[in-house]
VORO-540944 format. One record per residue (C-alpha): residue in one letter; x, y, z. Coordinates in steps of 0.2 Angstrom, whole numbers, plus 5000, padded with zeros to 4 digits. Each point is the difference from the previous one (the first is absolute). Layout:
REM residues N
AXYZ...
//
This chain:
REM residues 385
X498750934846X500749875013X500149844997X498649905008X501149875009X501150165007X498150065007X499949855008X501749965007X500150185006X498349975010X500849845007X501650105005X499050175007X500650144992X500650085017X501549874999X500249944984X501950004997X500650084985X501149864994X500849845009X502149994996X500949865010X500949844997X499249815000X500949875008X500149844999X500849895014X500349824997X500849875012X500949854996X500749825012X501549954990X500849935012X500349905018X501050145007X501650124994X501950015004X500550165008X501250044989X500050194991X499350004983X501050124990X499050034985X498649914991X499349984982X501250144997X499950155014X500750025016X499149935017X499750115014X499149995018X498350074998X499650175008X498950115004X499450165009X498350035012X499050164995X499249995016X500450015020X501149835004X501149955016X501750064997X500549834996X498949954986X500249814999X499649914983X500549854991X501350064985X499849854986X501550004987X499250124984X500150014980X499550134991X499849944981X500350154988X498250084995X499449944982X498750074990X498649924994X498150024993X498750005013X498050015001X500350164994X501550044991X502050005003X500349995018X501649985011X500249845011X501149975014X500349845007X500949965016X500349855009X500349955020X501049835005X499749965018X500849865011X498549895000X500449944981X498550124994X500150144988X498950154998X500050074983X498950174995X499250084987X499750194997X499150074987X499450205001X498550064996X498750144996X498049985001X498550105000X499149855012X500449865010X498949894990X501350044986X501449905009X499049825003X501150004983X501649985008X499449835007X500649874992X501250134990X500749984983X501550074992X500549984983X498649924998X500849855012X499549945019X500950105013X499649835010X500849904989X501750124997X500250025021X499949815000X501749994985X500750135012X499749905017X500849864992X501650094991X500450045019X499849835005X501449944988X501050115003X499949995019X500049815001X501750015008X499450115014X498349895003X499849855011X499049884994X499150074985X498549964994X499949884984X498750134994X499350175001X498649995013X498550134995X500350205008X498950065011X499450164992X499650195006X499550134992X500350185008X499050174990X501250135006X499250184998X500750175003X499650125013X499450125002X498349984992X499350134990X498350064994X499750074983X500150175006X501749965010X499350005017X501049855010X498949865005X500349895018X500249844994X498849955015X498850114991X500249924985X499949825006X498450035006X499050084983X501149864989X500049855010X499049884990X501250074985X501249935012X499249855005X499949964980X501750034996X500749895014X498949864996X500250034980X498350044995X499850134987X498450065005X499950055015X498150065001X499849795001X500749965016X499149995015X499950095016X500849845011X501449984987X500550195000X500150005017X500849835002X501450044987X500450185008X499849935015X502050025004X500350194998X501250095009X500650205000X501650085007X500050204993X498650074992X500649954981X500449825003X498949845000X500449824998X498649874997X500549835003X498849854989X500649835000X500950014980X500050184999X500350135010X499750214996X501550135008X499950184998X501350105007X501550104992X501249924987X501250025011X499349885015X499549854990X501349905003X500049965018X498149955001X500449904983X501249925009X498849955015X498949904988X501549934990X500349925017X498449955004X499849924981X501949915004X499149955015X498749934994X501049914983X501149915015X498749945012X499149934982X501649914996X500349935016X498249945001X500349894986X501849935007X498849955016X498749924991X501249894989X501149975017X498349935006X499649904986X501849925001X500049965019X498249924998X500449904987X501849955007X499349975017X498649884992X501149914990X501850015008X500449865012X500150065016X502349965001X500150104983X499250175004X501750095005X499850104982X498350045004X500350075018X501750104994X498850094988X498750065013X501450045010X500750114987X498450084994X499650065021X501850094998X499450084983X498550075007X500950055015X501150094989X498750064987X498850085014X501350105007X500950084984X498250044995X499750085015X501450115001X499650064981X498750125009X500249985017X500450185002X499450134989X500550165009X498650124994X498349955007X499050054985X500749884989X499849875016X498350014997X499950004981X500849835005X498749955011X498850024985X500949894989X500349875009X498150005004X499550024982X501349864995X499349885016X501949995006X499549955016X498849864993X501649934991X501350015015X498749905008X499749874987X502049984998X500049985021X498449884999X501049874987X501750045010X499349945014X499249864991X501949944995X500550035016X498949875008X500649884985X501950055004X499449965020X499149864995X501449924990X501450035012X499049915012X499949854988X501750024998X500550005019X498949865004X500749894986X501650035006X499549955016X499449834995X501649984990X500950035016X499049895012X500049894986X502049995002X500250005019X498749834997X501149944987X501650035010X499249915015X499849854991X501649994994X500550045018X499249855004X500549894986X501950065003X499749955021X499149814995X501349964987X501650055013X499049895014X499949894988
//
C-alpha cells in the first residue's frame, strides 16, 4: 500500500502531471568585492589550472552578432564528496572580472522524487562541513594569489552575495512517460514551487499572496523550459545543455548586485569622512579633503560605466528579459539611485568646498594687492621723504 505522505503529495502534484523523477544540478552562485579595481594584464593560470576567456553558445534566435561580456574563467578540477544524500560529484568554477570582483560557483547534481525534497540543498553540507564556509577559504586562496594583479585590495574578505539556482532537466515526464510542458506543470506545482524558493518544507503552509508573490517572475521560451526568478533562489527547467547561458544572466545580475553593495559602503564611509573633516578642518587645510571627493566623482564615473557595459548588450532578447527580472527582484534600480542620491550629496560638498576654496583665495589675493599698496605708499613717503 502507498505510503500516506506519497497520497498526499501526489494529490498536491495532480496525478495528470506529476513528473516521475526530478534530475538536475543545484548551483550555488556567490559574489565577492576584493578589490578597488584590476590590472589588465593576462592571467595565465590560477591556483593550479590554466585561465581562459569565458564562452558560451545561445540555444535560441540571436542577432548574428551576439554581444556578451567574456570575464577571464577557471574551471577547478571536480572533486568528490558526501552530500544530503550520498557521494556526489562537485564542480567548482570561478570568474575574475575587471571590476576587482570574483564570481565563484557551486554545482552539485541531484535526483528527487519532489521538490520539497531539495529545501535540503540550502544551506548544504559536504562531508559533514559548510559549503559557505569552504567557498569563503576558496575566495580568499584566489585573493592571495592574485594580490599582484588587484588594485587596492581589501584588508578583509567582505561577505558574498549568495544565489542559489535549482537546475532541472527537460523534458518533463509523467510516470507513464508522457512529456509534460513545463507551463503546464508550473501551474498544478506552483505552491511546491513557491516553497522551494522561499525554503519552506511544507508547502501546503504558505499562503495564497506569498505563492503568487514568490512566482510572480516566471517566464517561458519553448514548451519544455521555465525559469522562475525569487529574490535568493531562483527555479530553471530546460535541457542540461542550455543551463549555462541563463546561469550566466543571474551570475551577472548577483555580481551586480555584490558591486553596487560594496560601493554603497565606500559612499557612506566617504560621507562620514567629508562631514566630519569639513566640521572640523579649518577652512586653509581642506586640500586633502577636496582631492578625495574629487577622486571618488572619477571612481564613480568609472565604476557606472564598466558596470554598464557588463550587460549592456545581451544579444538574445529572452535572456534580456530574464534580466529584467532580476534586477527587479534584486531592486537594482533602487540601488543605482541610492549610489546617484549620495553621489550627488558629495558633489554638492565637492561644489561647496571648491567654492570655499576659490573665495579664500580671493581674500588672500585682495589681501595682497592691499598689502602691496601699502608698501607702495610706504616706499613713495619714505623717497619724498
Amino acid at each position: 500500500m502507498e505510503p500516506i505522505v506519497d497520497l498526499v503529495r501526489g494529490a498536491a502534484d495532480g496525478s495528470a502531471s506529476k513528473v516521475r523523477q526530478y534530475c538536475g544540478e543545484v548551483v550555488y552562485i556567490y559574489a565577492y568585492d576584493v578589490a578597488y579595481d584590476m590590472t589588465r594584464q593576462p592571467i595565465r593560470a590560477l591556483l593550479g589550472q590554466p585561465v581562459a576567456p569565458f564562452a558560451i553558445d545561445a540555444s535560441k534566435r540571436s542577432p548574428r552578432q551576439f554581444l556578451f561580456y567574456r570575464p577571464q574563467m577557471v574551471r577547478l578540477p571536480p572533486v568528490e564528496r558526501i552530500g544530503p544524500h550520498g557521494p556526489v560529484r562537485v564542480d567548482r568554477s570561478i570568474k575574475l572580472l575587471p571590476v576587482g570582483a570574483l564570481s565563484i560557483t557551486v554545482r552539485v547534481p541531484f535526483s528527487a522524487a519532489h521538490l520539497e525534497d531539495l529545501v535540503a540543498y540550502y544551506d548544504l553540507k559536504l562531508d559533514g562541513g559548510s559549503l559557505h564556509a569552504e567557498v569563503g577559504q576558496l575566495a580568499e586562496q584566489v585573493g592571495a594569489e592574485l594580490k599582484d594583479y588587484y588594485v587596492r585590495p581589501h584588508p578583509r574578505l567582505f561577505e558574498e552575495e549568495a544565489y542559489t539556482v535549482f537546475c532541472i532537466g527537460a523534458p518533463l515526464r509523467t510516470q507513464e512517460g508522457t512529456r509534460v510542458s513545463a507551463e503546464q506543470w508550473f501551474e498544478s506545482h506552483r505552491r511546491q514551487v513557491a516553497a522551494l524558493l522561499t525554503q519552506e518544507a511544507e508547502s501546503e503552509r504558505l499562503s495564497k499572496q506569498e505563492t503568487e508573490e514568490s512566482t510572480g517572475h516566471a517566464l517561458s521560451y519553448y514548451e519544455d523550459d521555465l525559469v522562475v526568478v525569487d529574490w535568493n533562489a531562483a527555479l530553471l527547467i530546460d535541457e542540461p545543455a542550455d543551463f549555462d547561458e541563463t546561469l550566466y544572466i543571474m551570475e551577472l545580475a548577483n555580481l551586480q548586485l555584490a558591486e553596487l553593495e560594496a560601493y554603497d559602503r565606500l559612499l557612506d564611509a566617504a560621507l562620514e569622512r567629508s562631514y566630519r573633516d569639513l566640521g572640523e578642518r579649518p577652512l586653509l587645510s581642506r586640500a586633502g579633503t577636496l582631492r578625495e571627493l574629487r577622486e571618488i566623482r572619477i571612481d564613480m564615473a568609472r565604476f557606472n560605466d564598466e558596470m554598464s557595459n557588463i550587460t549592456k548588450f545581451f544579444g538574445d532578447w529572452h535572456l534580456a528579459r530574464i534580466y529584467e527580472r532580476l534586477s527587479f527582484r534584486f531592486h537594482l534600480a533602487d540601488w543605482h539611485r541610492t549610489i546617484n542620491g549620495k553621489l550627488k550629496t558629495l558633489d554638492d560638498l565637492y561644489q561647496l568646498l571648491k567654492h570655499d576654496q576659490t573665495n579664500s583665495w580671493m581674500m588672500i589675493l585682495e589681501v595682497t594687492i592691499v598689502l602691496l599698496f601699502i608698501i607702495d605708499l610706504v616706499v613713495l613717503f619714505l623717497g619724498l621723504k
